[in-house]
Structures are given as C-alpha cells and as structure tokens.
N, CA, C and O of each residue as an XYZ file, in Angstrom:
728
protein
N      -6.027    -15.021    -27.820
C      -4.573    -15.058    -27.833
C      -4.050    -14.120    -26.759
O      -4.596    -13.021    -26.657
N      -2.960    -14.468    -25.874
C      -2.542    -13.722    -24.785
C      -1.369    -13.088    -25.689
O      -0.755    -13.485    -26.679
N      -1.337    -11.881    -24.870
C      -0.285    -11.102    -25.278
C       1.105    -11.412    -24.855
O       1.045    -12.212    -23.922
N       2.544    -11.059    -25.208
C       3.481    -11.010    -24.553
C       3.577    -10.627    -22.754
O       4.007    -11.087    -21.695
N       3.087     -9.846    -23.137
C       3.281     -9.336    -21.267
C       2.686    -10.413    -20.705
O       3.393    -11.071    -19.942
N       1.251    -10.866    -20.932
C       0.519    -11.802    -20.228
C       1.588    -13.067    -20.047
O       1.883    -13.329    -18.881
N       2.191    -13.871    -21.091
C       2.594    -14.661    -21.136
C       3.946    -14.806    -20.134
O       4.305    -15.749    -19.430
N       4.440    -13.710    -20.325
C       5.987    -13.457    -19.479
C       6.924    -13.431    -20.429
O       8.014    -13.110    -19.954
N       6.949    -13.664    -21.732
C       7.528    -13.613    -22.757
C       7.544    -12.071    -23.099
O       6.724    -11.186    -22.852
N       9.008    -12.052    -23.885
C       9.108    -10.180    -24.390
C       9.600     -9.774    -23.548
O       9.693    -10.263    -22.422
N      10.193     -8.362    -24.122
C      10.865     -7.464    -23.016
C      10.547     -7.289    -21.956
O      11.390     -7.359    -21.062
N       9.195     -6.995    -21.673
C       8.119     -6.483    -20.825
C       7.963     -7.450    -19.907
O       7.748     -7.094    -18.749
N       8.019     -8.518    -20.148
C       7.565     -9.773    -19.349
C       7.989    -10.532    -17.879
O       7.330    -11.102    -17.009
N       9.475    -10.230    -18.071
C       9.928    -10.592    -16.614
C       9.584     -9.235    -16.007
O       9.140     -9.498    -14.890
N       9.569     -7.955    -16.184
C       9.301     -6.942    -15.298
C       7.893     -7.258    -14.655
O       7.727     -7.387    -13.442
N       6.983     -7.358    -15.523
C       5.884     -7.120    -15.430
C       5.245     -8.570    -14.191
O       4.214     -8.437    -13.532
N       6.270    -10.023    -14.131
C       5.555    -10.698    -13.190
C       6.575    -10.152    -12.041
O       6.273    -10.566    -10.922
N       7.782     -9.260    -12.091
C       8.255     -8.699    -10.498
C       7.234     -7.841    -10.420
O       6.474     -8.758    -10.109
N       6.514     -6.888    -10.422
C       5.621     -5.969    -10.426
C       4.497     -6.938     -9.859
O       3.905     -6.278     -9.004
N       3.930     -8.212     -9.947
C       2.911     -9.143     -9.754
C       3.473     -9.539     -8.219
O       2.832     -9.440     -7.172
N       4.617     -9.935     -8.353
C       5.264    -10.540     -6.808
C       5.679     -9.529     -6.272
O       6.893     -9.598     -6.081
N       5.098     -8.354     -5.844
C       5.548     -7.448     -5.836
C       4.200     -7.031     -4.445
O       4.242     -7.054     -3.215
N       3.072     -6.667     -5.500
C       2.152     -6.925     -4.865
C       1.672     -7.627     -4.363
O       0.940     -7.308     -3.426
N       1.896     -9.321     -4.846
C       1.483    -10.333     -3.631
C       2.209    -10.206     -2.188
O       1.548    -10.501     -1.193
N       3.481     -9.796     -2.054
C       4.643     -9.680     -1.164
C       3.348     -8.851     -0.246
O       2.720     -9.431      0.639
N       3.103     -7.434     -0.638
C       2.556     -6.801      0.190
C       1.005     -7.216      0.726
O       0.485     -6.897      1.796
N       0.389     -8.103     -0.465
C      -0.947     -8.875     -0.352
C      -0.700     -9.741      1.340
O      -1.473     -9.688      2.296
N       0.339    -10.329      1.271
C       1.136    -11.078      1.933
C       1.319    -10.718      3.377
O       0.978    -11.367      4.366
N       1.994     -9.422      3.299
C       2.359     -8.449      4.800
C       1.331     -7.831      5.179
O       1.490     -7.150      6.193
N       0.054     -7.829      4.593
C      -1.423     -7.174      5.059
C      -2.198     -8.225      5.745
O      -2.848     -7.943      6.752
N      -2.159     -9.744      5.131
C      -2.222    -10.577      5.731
C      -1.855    -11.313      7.350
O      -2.563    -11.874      8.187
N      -0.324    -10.967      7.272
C       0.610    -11.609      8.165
C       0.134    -10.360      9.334
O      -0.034    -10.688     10.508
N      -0.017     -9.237      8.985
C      -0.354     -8.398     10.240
C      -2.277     -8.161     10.714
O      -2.747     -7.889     11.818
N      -2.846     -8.349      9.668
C      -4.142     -8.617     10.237
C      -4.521    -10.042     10.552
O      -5.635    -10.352     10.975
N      -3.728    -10.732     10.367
C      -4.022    -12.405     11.296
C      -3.252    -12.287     12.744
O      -3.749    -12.921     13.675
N      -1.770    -11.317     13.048
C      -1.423    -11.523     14.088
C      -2.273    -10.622     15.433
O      -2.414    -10.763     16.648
N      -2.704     -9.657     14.375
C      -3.405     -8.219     15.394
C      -4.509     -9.036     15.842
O      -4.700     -8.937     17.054
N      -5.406     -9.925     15.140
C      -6.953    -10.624     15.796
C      -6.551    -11.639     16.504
O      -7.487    -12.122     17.142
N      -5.082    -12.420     16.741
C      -4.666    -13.062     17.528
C      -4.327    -12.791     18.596
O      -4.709    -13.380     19.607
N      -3.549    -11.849     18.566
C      -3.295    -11.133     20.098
C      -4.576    -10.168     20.307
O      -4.548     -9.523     21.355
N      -5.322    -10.039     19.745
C      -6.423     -9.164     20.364
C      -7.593    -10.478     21.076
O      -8.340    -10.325     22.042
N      -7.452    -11.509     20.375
C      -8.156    -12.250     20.796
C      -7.919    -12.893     22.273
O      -8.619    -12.761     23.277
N      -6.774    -13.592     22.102
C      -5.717    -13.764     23.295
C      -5.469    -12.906     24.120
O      -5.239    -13.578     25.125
N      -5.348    -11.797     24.411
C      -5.370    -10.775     25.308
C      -6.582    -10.720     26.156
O      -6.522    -10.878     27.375
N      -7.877    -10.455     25.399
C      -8.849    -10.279     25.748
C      -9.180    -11.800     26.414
O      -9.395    -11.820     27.626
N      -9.222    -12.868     25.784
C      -9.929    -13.816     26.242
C      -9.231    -14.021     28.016
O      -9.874    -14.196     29.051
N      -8.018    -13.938     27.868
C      -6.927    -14.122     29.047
C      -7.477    -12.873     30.264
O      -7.355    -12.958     31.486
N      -7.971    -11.972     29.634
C      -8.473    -10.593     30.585
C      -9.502    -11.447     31.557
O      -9.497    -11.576     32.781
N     -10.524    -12.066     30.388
C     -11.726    -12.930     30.528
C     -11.815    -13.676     31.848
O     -12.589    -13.754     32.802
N     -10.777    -14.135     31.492
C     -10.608    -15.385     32.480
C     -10.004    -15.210     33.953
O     -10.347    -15.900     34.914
N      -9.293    -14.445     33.978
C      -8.873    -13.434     35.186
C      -9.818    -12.820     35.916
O     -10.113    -13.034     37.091
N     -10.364    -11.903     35.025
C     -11.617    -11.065     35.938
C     -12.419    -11.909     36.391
O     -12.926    -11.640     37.480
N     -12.844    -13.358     35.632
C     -13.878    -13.959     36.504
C     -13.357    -14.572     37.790
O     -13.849    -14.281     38.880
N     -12.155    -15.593     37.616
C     -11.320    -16.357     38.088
C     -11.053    -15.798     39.250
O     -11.329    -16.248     40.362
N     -10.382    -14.574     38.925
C      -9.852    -13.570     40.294
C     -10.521    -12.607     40.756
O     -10.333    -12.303     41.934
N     -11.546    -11.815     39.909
C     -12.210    -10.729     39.788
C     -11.110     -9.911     39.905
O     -11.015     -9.283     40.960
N     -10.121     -9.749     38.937
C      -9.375     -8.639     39.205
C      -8.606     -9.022     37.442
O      -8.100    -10.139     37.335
N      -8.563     -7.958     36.015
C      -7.753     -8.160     35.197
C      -6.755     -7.806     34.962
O      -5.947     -7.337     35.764
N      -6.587     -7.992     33.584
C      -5.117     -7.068     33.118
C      -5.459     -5.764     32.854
O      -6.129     -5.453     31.869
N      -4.996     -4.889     33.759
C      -5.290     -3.274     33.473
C      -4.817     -2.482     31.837
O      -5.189     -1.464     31.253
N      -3.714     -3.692     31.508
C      -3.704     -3.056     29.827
C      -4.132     -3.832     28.816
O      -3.503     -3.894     27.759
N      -5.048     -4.386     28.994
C      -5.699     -5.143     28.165
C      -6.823     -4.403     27.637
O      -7.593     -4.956     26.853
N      -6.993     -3.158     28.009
C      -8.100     -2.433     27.518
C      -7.327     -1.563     26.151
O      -7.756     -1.327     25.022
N      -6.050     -1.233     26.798
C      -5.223     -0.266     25.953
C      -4.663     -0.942     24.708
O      -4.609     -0.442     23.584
N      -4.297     -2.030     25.039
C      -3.688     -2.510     23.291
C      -4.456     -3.100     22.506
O      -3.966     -4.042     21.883
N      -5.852     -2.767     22.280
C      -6.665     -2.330     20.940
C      -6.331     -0.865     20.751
O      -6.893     -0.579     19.693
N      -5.885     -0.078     21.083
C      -5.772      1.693     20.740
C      -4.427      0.959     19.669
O      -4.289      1.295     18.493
N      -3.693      0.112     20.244
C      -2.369      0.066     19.253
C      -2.758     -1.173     17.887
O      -2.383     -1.078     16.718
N      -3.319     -1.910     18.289
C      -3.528     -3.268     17.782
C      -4.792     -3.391     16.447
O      -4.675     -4.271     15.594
N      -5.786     -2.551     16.423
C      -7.278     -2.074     16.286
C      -6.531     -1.245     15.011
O      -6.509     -1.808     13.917
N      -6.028     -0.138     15.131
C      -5.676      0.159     13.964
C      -4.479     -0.423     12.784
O      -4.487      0.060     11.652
N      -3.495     -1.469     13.163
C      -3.328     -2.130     12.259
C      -4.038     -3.160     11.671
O      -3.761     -3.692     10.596
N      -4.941     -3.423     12.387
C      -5.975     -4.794     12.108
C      -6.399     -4.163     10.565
O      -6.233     -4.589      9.422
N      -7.037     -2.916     11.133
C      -7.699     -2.492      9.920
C      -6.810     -2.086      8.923
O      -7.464     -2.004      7.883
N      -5.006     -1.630      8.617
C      -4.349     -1.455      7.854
C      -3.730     -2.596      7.305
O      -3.143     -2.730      6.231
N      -3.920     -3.279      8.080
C      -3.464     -4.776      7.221
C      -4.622     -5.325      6.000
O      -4.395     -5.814      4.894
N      -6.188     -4.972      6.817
C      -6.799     -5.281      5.510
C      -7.176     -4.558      4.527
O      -7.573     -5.071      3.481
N      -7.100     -3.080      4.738
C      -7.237     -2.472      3.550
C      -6.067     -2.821      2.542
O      -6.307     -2.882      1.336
N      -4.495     -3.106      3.167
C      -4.014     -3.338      2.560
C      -4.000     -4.847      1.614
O      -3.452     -5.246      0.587
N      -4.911     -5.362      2.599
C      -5.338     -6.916      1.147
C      -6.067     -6.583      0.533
O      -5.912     -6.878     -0.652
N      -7.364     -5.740      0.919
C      -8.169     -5.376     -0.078
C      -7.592     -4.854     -1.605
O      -7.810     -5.278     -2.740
N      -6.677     -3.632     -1.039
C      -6.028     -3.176     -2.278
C      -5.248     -3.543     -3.204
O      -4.940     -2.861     -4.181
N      -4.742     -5.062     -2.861
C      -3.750     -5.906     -2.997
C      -4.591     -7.002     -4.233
O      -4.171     -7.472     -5.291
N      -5.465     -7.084     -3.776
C      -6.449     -8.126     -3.833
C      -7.852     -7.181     -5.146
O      -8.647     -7.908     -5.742
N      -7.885     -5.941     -5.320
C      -8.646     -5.642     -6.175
C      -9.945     -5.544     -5.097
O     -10.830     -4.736     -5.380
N     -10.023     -6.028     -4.360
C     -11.763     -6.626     -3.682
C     -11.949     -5.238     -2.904
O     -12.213     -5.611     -1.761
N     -11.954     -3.881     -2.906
C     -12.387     -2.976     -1.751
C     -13.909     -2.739     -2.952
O     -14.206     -3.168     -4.067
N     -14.411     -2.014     -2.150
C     -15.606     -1.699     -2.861
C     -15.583     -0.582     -3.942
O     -14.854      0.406     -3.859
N     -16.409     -0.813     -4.919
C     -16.165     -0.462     -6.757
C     -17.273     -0.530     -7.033
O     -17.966     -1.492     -6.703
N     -17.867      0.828     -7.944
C     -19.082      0.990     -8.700
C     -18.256      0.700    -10.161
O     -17.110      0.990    -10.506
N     -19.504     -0.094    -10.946
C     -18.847     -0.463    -12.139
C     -19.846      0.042    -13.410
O     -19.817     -0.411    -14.555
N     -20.644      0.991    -12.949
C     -21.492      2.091    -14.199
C     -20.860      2.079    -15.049
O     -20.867      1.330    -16.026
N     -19.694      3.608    -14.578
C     -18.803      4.128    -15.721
C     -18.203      3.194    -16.412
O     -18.559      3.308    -17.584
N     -17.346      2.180    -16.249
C     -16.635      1.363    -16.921
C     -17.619      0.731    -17.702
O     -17.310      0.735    -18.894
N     -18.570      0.253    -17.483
C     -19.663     -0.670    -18.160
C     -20.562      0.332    -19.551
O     -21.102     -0.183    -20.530
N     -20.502      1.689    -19.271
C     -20.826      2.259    -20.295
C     -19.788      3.005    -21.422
O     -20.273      3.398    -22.483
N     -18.170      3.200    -21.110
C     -17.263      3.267    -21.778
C     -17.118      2.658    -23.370
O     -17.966      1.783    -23.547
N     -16.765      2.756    -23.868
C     -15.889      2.322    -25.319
C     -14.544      1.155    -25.172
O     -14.376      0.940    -23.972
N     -13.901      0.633    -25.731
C     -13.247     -0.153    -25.259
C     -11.681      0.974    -25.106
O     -10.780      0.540    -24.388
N     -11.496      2.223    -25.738
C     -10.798      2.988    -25.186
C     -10.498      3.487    -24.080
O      -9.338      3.527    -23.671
N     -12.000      4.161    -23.122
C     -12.632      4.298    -22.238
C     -11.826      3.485    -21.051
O     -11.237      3.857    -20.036
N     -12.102      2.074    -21.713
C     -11.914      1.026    -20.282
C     -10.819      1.019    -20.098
O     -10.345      1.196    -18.976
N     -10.198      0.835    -21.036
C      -8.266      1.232    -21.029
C      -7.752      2.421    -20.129
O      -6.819      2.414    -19.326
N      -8.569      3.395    -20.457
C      -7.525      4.678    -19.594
C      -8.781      4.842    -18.296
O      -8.187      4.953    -17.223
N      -9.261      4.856    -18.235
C     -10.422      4.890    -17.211
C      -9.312      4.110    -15.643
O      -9.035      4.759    -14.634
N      -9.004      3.043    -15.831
C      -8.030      2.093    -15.061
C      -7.447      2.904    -14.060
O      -7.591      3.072    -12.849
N      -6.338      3.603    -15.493
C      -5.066      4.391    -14.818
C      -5.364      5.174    -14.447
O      -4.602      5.639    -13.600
N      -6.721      6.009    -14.743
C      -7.013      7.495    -14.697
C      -7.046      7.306    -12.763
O      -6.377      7.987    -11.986
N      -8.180      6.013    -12.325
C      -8.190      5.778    -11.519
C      -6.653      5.454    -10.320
O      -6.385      6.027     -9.264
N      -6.064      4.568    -10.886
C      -4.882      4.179    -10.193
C      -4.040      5.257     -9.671
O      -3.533      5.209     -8.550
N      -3.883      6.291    -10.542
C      -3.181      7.859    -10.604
C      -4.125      8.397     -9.399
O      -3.547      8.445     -8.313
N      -5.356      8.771     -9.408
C      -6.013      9.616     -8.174
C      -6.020      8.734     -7.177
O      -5.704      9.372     -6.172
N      -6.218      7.546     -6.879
C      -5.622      7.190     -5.656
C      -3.933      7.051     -5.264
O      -3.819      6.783     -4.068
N      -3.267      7.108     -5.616
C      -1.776      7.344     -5.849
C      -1.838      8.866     -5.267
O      -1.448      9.202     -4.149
N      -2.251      9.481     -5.983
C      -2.329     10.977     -4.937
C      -3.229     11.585     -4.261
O      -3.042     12.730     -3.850
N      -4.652     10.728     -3.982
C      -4.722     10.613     -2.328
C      -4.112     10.140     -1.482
O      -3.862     10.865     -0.519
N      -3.705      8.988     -1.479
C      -2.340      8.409     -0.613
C      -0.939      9.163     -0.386
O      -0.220      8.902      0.579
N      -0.688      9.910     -1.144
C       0.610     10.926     -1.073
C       0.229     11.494     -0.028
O       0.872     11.399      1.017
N      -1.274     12.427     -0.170
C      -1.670     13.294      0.132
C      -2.077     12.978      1.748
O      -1.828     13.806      2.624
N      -2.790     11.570      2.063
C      -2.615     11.231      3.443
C      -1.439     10.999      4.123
O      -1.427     11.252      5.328
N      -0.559     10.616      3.650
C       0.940     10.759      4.317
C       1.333     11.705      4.618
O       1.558     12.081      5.768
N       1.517     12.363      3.473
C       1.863     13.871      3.660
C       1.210     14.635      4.662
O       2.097     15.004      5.432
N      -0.218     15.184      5.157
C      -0.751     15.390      5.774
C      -0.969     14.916      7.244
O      -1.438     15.588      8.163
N      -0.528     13.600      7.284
C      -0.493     12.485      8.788
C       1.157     13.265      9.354
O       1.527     12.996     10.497
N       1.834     13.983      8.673
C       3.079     14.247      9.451
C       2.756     14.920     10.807
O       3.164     14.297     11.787
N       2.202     15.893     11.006
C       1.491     16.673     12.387
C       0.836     15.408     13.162
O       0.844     15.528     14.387
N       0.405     14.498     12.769
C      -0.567     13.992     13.455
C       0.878     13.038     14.444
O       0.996     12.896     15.661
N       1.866     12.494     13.194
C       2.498     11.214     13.902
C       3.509     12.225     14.590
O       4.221     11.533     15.318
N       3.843     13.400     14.672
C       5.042     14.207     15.122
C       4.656     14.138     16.742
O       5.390     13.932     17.707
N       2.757     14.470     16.648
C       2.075     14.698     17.957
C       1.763     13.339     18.734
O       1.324     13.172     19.872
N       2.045     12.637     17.981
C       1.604     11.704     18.753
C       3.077     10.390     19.664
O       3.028      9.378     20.362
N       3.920     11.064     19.202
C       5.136     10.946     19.824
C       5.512     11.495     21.374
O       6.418     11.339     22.193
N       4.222     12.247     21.257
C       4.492     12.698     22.808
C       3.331     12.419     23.673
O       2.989     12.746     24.809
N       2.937     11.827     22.893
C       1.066     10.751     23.912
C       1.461      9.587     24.481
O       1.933      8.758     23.704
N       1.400      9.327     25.527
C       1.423      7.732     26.284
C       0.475      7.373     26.599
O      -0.355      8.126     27.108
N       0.253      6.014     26.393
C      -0.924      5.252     26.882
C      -0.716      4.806     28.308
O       0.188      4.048     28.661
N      -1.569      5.305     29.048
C      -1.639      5.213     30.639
C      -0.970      4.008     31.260
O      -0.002      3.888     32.011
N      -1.516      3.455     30.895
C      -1.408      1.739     31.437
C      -0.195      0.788     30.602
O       0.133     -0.196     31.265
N       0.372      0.890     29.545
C       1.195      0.369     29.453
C       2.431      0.784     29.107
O       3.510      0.204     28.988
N       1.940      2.295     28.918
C       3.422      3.494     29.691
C       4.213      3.627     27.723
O       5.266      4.182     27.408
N       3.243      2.921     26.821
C       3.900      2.915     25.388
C       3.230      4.118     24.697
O       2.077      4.474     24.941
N       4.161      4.788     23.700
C       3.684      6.300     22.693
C       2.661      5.352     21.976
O       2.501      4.157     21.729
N       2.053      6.581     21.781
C       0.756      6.384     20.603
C       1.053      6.137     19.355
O       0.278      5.416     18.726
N       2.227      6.666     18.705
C       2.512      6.825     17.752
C       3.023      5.048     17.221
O       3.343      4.851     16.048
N       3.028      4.019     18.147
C       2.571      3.067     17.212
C       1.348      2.329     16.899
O       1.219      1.237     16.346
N       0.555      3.065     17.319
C      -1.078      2.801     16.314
C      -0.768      3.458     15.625
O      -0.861      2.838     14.565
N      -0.231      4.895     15.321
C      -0.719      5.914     14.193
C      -0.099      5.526     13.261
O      -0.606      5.508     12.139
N       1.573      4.983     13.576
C       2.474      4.822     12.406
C       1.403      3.657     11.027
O       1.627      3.565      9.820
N       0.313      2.969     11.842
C      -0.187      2.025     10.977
C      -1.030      3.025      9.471
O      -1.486      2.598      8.409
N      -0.952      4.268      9.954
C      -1.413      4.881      8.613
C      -0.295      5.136      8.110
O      -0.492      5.986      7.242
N       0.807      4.870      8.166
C       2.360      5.290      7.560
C       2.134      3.586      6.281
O       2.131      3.573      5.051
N       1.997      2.531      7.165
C       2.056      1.709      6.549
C       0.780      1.222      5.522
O       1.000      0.618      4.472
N      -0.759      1.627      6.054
C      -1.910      1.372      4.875
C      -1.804      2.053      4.064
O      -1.932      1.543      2.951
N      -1.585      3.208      4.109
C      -1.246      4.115      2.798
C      -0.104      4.190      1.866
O      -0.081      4.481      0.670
N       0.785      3.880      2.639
C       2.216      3.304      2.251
C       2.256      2.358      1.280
O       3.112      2.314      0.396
N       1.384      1.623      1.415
C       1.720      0.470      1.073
C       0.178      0.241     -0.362
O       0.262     -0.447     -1.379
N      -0.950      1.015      0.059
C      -1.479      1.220     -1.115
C      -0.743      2.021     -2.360
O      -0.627      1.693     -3.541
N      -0.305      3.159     -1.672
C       0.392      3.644     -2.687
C       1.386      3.133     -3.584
O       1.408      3.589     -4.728
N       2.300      2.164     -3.205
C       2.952      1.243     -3.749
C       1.880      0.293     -4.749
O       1.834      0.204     -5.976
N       1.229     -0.225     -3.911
C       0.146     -0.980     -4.792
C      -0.159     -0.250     -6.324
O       0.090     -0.833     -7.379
N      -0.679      0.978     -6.257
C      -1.191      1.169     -7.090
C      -0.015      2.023     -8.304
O      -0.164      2.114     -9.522
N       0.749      2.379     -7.735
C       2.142      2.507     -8.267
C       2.654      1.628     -9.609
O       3.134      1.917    -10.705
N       2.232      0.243     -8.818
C       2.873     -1.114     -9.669
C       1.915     -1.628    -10.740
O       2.147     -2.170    -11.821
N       0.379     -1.192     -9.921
C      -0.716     -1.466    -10.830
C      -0.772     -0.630    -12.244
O      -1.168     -0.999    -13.350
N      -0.069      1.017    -11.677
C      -0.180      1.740    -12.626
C       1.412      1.456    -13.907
O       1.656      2.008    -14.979
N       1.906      0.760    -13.410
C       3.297      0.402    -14.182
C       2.750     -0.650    -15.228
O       2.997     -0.689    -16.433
N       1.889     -1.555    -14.429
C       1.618     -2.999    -15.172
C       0.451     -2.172    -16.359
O       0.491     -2.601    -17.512
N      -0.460     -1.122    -16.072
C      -1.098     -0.831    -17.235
C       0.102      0.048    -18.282
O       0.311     -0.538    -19.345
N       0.683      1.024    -18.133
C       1.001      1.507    -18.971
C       2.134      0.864    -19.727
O       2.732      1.516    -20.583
N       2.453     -0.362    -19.459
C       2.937     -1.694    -20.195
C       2.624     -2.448    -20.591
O       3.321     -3.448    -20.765
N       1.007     -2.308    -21.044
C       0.074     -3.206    -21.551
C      -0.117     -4.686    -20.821
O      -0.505     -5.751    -21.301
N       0.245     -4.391    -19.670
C      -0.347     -5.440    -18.935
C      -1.735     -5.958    -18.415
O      -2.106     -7.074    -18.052
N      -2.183     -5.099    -18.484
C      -3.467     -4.869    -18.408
C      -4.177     -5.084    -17.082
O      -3.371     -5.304    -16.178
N      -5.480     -5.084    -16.688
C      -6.144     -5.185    -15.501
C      -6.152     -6.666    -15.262
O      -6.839     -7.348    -16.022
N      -5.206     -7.486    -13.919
C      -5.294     -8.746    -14.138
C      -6.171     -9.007    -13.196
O      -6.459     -8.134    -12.377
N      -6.864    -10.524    -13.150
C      -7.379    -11.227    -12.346
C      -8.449    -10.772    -11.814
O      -9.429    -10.449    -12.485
N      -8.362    -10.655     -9.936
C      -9.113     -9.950     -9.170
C      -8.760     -8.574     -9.242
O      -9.612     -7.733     -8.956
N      -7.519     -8.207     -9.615
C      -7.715     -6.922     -9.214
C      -8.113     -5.646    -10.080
O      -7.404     -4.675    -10.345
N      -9.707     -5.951    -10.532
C     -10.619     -5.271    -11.559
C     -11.144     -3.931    -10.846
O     -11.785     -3.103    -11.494
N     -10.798     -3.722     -9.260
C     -11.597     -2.597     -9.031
C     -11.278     -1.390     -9.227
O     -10.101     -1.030     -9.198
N     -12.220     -0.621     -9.444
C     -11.981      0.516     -9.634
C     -12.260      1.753     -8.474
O     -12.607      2.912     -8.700
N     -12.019      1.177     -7.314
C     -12.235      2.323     -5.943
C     -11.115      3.150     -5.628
O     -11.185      3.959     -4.704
C-alpha cells in the first residue's frame, strides 16, 4: 500500500511532487549544459582539425575554451548524477541497519553533504574574487567563467539535497533512482 505522500494525495502531497519537479528542473539544466559544453567542445576542436590540416594554420583559441567549457562539462554532470541518485555509493552500512537505521541513515547523509556544499561555496569566494582578474591569453575572456561553474555544481547539489532532505522528513521517502547514499 502506498502512502499519501507517494500517491500525491494529503496535505503533503502536492508539495512533495513540486519538490520532485524541482529536482528534475535541475536534473534537466545539468543535462542541457553538459550536452551543449561536448558540443561546442566537439565542434571547436573538430573545426581546429580541419584548418590546421587544410591550412596548416588553426584557431589560436581553440586550445583555451576547454579551460572555460571542461569545467562545466563536468558540473553539469555531477549535477545529473546528483539529480539522478547514480554518483557512486557504498551500500554496507545501509544493508546492515535496522529498518530505523535506513530511515535516518538517508538524511543523516543528505544533511553532510548539504554542508559540504555550503562549505565549498563558501570557501570558493577567494578563489572566484581571484579569478576575476585572470585572462585567458587568446581569447582576451576572465577566468572566472570556468570557475563560476563551481558556483553552479555545488549550487545546485546543494539544492538537490535540500529538497531530498525535505521529501524525507515528510515521509516521502527515498524515491526511485535516487537511493544513493554518496
């Protein structure tokens, strides 16, 4: 028998599927930016490709926008991963728990990554302040939009797990894929 929350029925119930579209939204924007970053990285490069042979001479910033491009690639998918439950998870502890255990074990988790993620933001302020004053040689653009992409993976986990941690302590429980516990 599914519970109220599960169902969408009950108080709890319309909150609990905005909290669901909530995280797909961002499942969504981790997506939309790690499909466009391997597109233009692909396209860039292949176009370099074809130049240097063609002409023997390329695009001189075609080396530089992976420094910008390279690190959202990878913040877009941690952010599906996290979105998605799928990053990597040892499942010992949970598997030897009580069925109490498995219940708070979840949140206990959801909560310490929630404030590692504070804690990388918080800490990235020096990094993105400094990097406002770095230019990339060749296409004359600040650094600080690769870096801002840790504004947004962490950003945006933290939200994740925010909502994850809302949907448990509303008895929503651990849905679907997103069982991990990393």
């Amino acid at each position: 028998m599914r519970s109220a929350s599960e169902t969408g029925k009950g108080s709890s119930g319309p909150f609990l599927a905005w909290v669901g579209h909530g995280i797909d939204a961002l499942d969504w924007s981790g997506r939309l930016i790690a499909v466009l970053c391997l597109l233009a990285m692909f396209v860039l490069l292949f176009i370099n490709v074809v130049l240097r042979y063609s002409l023997g001479e390329g695009i001189p910033w075609a080396y530089e926008i992976h420094a910008v491009l390279l690190p959202w690639l990878v913040a877009g998918g941690v952010v599906v991963a996290a979105a998605r439950g799928r990053n990597i998870s040892v499942t010992v502890l949970p598997n030897l728990l009580g069925p109490r255990g498995q219940c708070v074990l979840p949140l206990a988790v959801q909560i310490a990554v929630l404030i590692i993620c504070i804690n990388v933001l918080w800490s990235s302020q020096p990094i993105l302040k400094a990097s406002t004053f770095q230019t990339l040689a060749t296409l004359g653009i600040k650094q600080v939009w690769g870096y801002a992409s840790l504004v947004y993976g962490f950003g945006c986990m933290a939200l994740i797990v925010a909502l994850e941690s809302v949907r448990l302590l509303m008895g929503g429980g651990v849905t679907g894929a997103r069982t991990s516990l990393s």
